[in-house]
C-alpha positions in Angstrom: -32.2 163.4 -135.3 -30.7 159.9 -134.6 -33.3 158.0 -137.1 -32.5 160.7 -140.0 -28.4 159.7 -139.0 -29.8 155.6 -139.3 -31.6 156.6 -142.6 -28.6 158.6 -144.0 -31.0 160.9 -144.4 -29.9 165.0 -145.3 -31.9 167.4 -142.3 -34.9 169.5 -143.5 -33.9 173.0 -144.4 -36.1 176.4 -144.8 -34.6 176.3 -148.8 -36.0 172.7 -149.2 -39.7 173.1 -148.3 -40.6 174.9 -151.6 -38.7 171.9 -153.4 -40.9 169.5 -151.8 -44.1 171.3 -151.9 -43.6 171.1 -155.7 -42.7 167.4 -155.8 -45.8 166.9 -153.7 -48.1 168.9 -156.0 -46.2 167.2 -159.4 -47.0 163.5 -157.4 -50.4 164.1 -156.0 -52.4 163.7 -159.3 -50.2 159.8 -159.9 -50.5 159.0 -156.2 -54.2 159.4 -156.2 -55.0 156.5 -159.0 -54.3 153.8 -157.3 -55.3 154.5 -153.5 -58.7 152.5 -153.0 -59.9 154.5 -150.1 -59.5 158.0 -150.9 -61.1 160.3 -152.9 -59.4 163.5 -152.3 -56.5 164.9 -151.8 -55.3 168.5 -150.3 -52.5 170.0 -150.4 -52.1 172.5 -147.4 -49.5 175.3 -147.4 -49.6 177.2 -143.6 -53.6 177.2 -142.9 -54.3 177.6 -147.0 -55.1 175.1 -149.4 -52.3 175.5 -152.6 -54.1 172.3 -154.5 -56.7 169.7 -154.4 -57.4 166.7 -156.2 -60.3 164.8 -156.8 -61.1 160.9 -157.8 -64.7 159.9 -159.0 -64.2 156.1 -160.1 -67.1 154.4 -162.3 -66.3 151.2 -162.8 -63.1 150.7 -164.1 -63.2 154.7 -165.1 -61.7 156.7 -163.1 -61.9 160.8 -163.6 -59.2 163.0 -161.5 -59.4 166.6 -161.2 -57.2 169.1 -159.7 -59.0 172.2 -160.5 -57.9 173.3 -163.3 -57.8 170.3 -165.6 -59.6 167.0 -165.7 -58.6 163.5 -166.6 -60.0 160.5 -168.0 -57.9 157.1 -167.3 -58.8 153.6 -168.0 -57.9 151.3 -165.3 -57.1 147.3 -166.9 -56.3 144.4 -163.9 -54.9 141.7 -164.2 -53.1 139.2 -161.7 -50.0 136.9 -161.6 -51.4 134.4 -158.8 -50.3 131.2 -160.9 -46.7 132.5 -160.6 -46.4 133.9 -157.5 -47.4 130.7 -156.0 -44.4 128.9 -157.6 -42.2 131.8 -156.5 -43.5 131.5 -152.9 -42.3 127.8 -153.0 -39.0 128.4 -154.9 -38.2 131.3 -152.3 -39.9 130.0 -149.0 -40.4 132.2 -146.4 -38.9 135.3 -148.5 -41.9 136.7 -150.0 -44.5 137.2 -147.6 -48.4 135.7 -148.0 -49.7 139.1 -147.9 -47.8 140.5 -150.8 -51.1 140.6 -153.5 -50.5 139.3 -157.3 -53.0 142.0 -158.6 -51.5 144.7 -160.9 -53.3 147.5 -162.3 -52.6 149.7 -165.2 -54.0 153.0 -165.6 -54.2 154.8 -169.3 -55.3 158.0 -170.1 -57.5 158.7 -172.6 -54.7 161.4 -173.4 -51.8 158.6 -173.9 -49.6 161.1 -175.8 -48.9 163.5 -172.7 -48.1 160.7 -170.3 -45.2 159.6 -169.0 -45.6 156.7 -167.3 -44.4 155.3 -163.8 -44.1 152.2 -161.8 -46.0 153.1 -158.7 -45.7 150.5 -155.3 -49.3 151.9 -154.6 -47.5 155.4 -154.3 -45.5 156.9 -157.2 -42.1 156.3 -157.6 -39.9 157.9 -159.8 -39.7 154.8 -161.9 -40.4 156.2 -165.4 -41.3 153.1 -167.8 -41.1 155.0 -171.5 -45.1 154.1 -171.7 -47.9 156.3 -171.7 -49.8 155.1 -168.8 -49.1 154.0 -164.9 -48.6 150.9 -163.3 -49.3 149.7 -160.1 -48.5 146.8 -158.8 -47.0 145.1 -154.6 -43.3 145.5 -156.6 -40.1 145.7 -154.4 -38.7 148.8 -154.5 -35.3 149.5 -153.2 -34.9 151.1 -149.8 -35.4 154.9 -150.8 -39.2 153.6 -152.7 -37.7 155.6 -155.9 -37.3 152.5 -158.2 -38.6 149.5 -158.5 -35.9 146.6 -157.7 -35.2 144.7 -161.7 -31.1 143.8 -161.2 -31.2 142.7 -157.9 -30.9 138.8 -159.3 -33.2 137.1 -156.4 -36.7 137.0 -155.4 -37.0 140.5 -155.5 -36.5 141.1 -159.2 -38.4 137.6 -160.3 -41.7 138.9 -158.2 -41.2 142.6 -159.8 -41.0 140.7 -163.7 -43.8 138.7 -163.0 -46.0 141.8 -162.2 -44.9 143.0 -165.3 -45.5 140.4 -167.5 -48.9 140.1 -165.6 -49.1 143.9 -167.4 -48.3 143.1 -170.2 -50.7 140.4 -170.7 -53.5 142.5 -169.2 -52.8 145.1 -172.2 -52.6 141.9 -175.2 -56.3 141.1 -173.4 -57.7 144.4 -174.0 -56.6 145.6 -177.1 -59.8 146.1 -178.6 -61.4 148.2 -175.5 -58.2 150.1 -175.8 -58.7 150.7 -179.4 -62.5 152.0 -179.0 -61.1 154.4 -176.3 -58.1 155.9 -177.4 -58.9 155.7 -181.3 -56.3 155.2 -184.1 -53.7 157.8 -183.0 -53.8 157.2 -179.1 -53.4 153.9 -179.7 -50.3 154.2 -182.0 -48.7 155.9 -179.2 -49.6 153.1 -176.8 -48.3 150.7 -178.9 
């Protein structure tokens, strides 16, 4: 199609469908922590369902379960509003007043079989080397794969600011992290 020529986009094959049900299945259980409004998620295959997953959010638990397993995760917030008004001035007009300052990290009581992403409120394939998932309004590039850290402007000062907003949210909550994950889970955190 012309937008797929625009895009620089490769057509859809027969041969590719399997290789993006999988990805879809492998990103369904990280896509579903950080979208507010939905609580499930279904996977349909021709008129069949191939997987489901399910959110039940207590608080600032949240329990995802995709059948066959089930998932505890921790959800810490914190925010980077002080910042992102100074960035706003220093770069006016570039970063939009909608853009949100909120950034949430979600650990899982199982930190040692994570590997964590950056997610834009979807996954991307951002891995972080840290056990657990962050979300955040981050600038990723044009393809939403990575998150934008060497782009020397605006882009890459808002994306460090949600991480150091991260950061700090982790430093805050050491002690609730401790209680949850116990000695060994939070030695891998660390």
């Amino acid at each position: 199609s012309s937008l797929r020529l625009a895009l620089h986009v490769e057509p859809v094959i027969k041969e590719g469908l399997g290789r993006f049900q999988q990805e879809l299945r492998q990103a369904l259980p990280s896509a579903i922590l950080f979208l507010r409004h939905i609580d499930g998620i279904e996977l349909l295959i021709g008129k069949s369902a191939r997987s489901s997953i399910r959110r039940m959010k207590d608080g600032n638990l949240l329990m995802v379960e995709d059948g066959s397993n089930t998932e505890l995760w921790q959800l810490l917030h914190g925010s980077f509003e002080d910042e992102a008004v100074l960035l706003r001035e220093q770069f006016h007009g570039q970063i939009e007043q909608k853009r949100k300052t909120e950034v949430t990290i979600a650990i899982p009581t199982n930190v040692v079989s994570t590997r964590g992403i950056l997610c834009a409120y979807l996954p991307t394939e951002h891995q972080t080397g840290l056990p657990f998932h962050l979300n955040a309004d981050f600038f990723p590039n044009s393809d939403r794969k990575r998150i934008l850290f060497e782009s020397g402007d605006y882009q890459e000062r808002w994306n460090n600011a949600a991480i150091r907003a991260a950061a700090r949210a982790v430093a805050d909550n050491l002690l609730l992290l401790r209680d949850l994950l116990e000695h060994k889970g939070l030695w891998a955190l660390l």
